[in-house]
N, C-alpha and C positions, 0 to 999 in steps of 0.2 A: 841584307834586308834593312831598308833606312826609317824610320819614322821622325817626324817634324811635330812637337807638339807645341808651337807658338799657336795664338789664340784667334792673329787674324787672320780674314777669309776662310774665317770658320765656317762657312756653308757649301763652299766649293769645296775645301781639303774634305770634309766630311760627305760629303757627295764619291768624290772619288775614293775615298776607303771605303763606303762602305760598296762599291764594285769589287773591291779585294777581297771575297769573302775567306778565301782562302788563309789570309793573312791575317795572326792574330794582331798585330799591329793596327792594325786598321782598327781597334776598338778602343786605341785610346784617345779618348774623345774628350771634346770641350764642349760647356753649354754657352752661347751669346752671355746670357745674363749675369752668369760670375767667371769667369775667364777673366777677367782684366782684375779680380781681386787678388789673382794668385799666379806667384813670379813665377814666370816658365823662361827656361834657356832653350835654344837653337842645338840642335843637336851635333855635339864632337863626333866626326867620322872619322879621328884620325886611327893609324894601325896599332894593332898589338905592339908592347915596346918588345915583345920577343916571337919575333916572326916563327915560332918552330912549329912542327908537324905535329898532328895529335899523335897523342900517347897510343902503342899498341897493346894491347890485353893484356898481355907479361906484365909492361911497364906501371896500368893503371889497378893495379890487381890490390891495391891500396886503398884507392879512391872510392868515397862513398859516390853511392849509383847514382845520383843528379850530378855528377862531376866528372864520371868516367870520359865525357866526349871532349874534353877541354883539352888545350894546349900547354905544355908542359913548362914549367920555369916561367911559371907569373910571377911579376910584382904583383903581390898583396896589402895594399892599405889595412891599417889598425890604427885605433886609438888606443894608447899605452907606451909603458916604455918595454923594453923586454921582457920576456917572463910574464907578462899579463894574459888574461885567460881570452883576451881577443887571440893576441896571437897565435895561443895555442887552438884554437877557431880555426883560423886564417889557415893553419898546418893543418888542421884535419881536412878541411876543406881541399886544400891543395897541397898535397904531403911534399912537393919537391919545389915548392913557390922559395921567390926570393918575399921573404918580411921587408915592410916598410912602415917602419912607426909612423904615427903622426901623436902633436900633443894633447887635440881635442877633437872632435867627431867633424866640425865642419871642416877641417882639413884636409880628412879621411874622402870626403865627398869630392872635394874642391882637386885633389891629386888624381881620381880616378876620371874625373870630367878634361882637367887638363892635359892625359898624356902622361903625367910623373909615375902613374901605376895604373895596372889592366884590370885591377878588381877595389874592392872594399869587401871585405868582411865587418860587421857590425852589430851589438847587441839590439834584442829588438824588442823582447820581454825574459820575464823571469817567471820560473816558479813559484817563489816567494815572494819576490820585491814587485811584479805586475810589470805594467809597461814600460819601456824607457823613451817615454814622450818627446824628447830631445830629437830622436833618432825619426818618429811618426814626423813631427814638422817638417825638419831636414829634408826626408825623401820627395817630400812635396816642390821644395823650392829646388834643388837640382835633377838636372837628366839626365838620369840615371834609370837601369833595369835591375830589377829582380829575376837574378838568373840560378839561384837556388839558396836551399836553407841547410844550417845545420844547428840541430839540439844537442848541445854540449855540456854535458854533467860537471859539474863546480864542485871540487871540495877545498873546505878553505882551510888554510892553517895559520894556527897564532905563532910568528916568529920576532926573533928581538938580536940584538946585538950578543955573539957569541959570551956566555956566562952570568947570562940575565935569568932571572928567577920570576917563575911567574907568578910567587907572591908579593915580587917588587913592583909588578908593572903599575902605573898612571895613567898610562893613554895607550890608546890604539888606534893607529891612522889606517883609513884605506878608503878606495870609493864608497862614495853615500849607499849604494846597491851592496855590496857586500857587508858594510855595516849593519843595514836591516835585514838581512838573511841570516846573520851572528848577533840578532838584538840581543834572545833571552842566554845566550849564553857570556856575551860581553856586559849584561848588564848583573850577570851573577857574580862574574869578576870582578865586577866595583869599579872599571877604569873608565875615563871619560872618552866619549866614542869622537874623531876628530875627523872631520874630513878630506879625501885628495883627489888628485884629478885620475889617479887610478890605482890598482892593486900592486901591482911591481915597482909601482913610482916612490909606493911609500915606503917601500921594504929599502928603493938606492935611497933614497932621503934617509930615512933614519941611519944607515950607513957609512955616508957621504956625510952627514952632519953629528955623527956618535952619538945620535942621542940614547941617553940612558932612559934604564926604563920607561919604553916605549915601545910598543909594539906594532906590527905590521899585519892586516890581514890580507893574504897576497895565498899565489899557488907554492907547489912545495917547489917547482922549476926557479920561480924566485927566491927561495931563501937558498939556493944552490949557485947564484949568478950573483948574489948581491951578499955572498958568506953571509948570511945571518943562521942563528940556532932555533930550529922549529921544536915550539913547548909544546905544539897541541896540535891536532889535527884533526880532518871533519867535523871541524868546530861548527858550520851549517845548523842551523835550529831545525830544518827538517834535510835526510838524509837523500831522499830525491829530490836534490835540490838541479835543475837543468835551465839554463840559459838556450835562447833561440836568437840564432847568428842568421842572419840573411847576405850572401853575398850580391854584390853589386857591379853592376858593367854596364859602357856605353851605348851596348846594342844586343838587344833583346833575343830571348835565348828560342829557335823556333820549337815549337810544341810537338807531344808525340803522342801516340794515343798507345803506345802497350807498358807503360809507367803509370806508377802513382801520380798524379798531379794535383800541385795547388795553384790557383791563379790570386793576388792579391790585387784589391781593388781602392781607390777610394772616392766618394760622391758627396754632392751636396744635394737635402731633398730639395722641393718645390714646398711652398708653406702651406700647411692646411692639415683638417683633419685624418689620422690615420696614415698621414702621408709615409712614414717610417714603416708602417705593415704593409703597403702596399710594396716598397720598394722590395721588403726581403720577401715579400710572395712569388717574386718573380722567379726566385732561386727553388721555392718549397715547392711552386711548380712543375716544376725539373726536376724533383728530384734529387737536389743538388745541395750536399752538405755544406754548412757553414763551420769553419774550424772557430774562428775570430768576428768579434766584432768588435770595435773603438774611438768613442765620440771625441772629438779633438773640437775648442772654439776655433773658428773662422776669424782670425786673430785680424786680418786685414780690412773685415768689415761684419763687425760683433755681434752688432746690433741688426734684429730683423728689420726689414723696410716698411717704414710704418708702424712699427710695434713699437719706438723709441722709450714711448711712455709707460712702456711694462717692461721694461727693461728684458726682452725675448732675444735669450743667446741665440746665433745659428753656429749650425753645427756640422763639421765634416766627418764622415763615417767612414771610419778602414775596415775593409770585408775583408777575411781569407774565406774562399769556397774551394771543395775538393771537385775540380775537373779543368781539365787541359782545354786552353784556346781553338784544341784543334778539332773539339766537341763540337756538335751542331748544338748539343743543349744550353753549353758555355756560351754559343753565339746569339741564341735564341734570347736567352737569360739577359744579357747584357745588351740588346736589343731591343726588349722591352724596358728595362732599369734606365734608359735613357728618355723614354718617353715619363718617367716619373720624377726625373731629375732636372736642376739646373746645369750641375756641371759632374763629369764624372772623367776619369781616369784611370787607364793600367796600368798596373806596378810593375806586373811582369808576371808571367805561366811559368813554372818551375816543377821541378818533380822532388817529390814531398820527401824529407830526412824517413825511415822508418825502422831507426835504430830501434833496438831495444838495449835496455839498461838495467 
């Protein structure tokens, strides 16, 4: 199943998808009027880097149920170094995948559109810490698919260099995200909170560099791979604390209707009043639950046309709604959402995590 979402001869490609009613493909769509503000890549058809069979029932008996159809022995992109809670994502996600670090998210992107890996896994919000806006940009400027999600429980642990005390501690490094999820407890410790580009990185850093009393807020799989000694653990300020991992691929995942599903969306409206009610009417319509929503600036072009002088951000909207592409009400919904929009876009129809914890 191929889809092309470059912007020109937008009325013709849009013409002929939308005769594929069949195909949820067909809905991701571009408006004339803001297409050319936002970067689109040409679609990678290359192959899986591991040509194997899907997994049979025995083999995937493992696999959470948005993942059971998949091919076995993926590379999985991550941003982290070992022992970060992406990768332990990436494994849940793909219990038998080969890991592939990367050192910062757009890398992660940049490996899975190239060929170097068959997937990404990557954080996408928090329980505590809210969205990781980095990650809402990203998905926009590469093309890439949302081919399923996973909600992954975080607990974090305070570790430090073997025979460290944790009345001597001074600092504590880890990503800015698990620092605000450990605020009121790192801030009753007294240590200065320090930032790194992830949880595992700063448990080998402090390590790798001995630093004394210093501490690491990283998983307990890290203070196991980097020997350091864990003083404390489910240090989290709240106890359900759960990270939402979405994984990612070059070609979209096709929909099914006897699963859960989420479709993620994102759109720009048309200016005017009420315009924003009118778009998610089309969903309340339907019927059609809304999990998320998330206003992001239109960083490529800020400013409304014509509103210069009141300074009038625009704004792009990430929907999650609960129903499959393969819905006639999903098709209907996003059917109308286009006649209220300039530009709108699919993320990908995936079948929803529905762990319990």
């Amino acid at each position: 199943m191929n889809s092309n979402s470059n912007s020109g001869g937008g009325g013709r490609r849009r013409r002929r998808r939308m005769s594929n009613a069949t195909s949820w493909t067909s809905w991701e769509l571009y408006g004339n009027s803001r297409s050319s503000a936002i970067k689109n890549s040409s679609t990678t058809t290359g192959g899986r880097l591991n040509a194997t069979a899907s997994s049979t029932d025995d083999e995937i008996s493992d696999y959470l149920p948005g993942f059971k159809d998949c091919p076995r022995n993926l590379k999985v992109a991550y941003q982290g170094e070992p022992g970060a809670y992406s990768e332990a994502a990436a494994l849940t996600a793909y219990p038998d995948a080969q890991p592939f670090p990367c050192a910062v998210f757009e890398e992660a992107y940049e490996a899975t559109e190239s060929n170097k890996s068959d997937r990404s896994v990557l954080p996408f919000e928090n329980s505590l810490g809210g969205s990781i806006h980095k990650n809402y940009d990203l998905i926009l400027t590469h093309n890439l698919h949302v081919v399923g999600e996973v909600n992954f429980k975080v607990n974090h642990c305070l570790m430090a260099l073997p025979g460290t005390k944790k009345e001597n501690l001074t600092r504590a490094m880890s990503h800015p995200q698990a620092l605000a999820q450990c605020d009121d407890y790192l801030t009753r410790l007294g240590v200065i909170k320090e930032s790194a580009e992830d949880t595992a990185g700063s448990a080998k850093k402090i390590q790798d560099e001995k630093l004394e009393n210093v501490a690491a807020v990283a998983s307990e799989r890290a203070a196991t791979l980097y020997g350091m000694d864990i003083l404390d653990s489910k240090i989290q300020d709240d106890k359900s604390n759960v990270t939402r991992f979405l994984a990612l691929a070059r070609e979209p995942l096709p929909p099914k209707e006897d699963v859960p599903y989420k479709t993620s969306i994102v759109f720009a409206n048309k200016d005017g009043p009420g315009s924003l009610f009118k778009a998610l009417a089309c969903f309340a319509l339907r019927d059609i639950n809304l999990t998320k929503i998330e206003s992001r600036p239109l960083k490529t072009a800020p400013l409304a046309e014509g509103l210069q002088d009141s300074m009038q951000f625009q704004y792009l909207f990430y929907v999650d709604f609960e129903a499959s592409m393969a819905e006639e009400r999903a098709k209907n919904a996003l059917r109308h959402l286009r006649e209220q929009t300039n530009f709108m876009r699919v993320l990908g129809s995936y079948p929803k995590d529905v762990s319990k914890f």
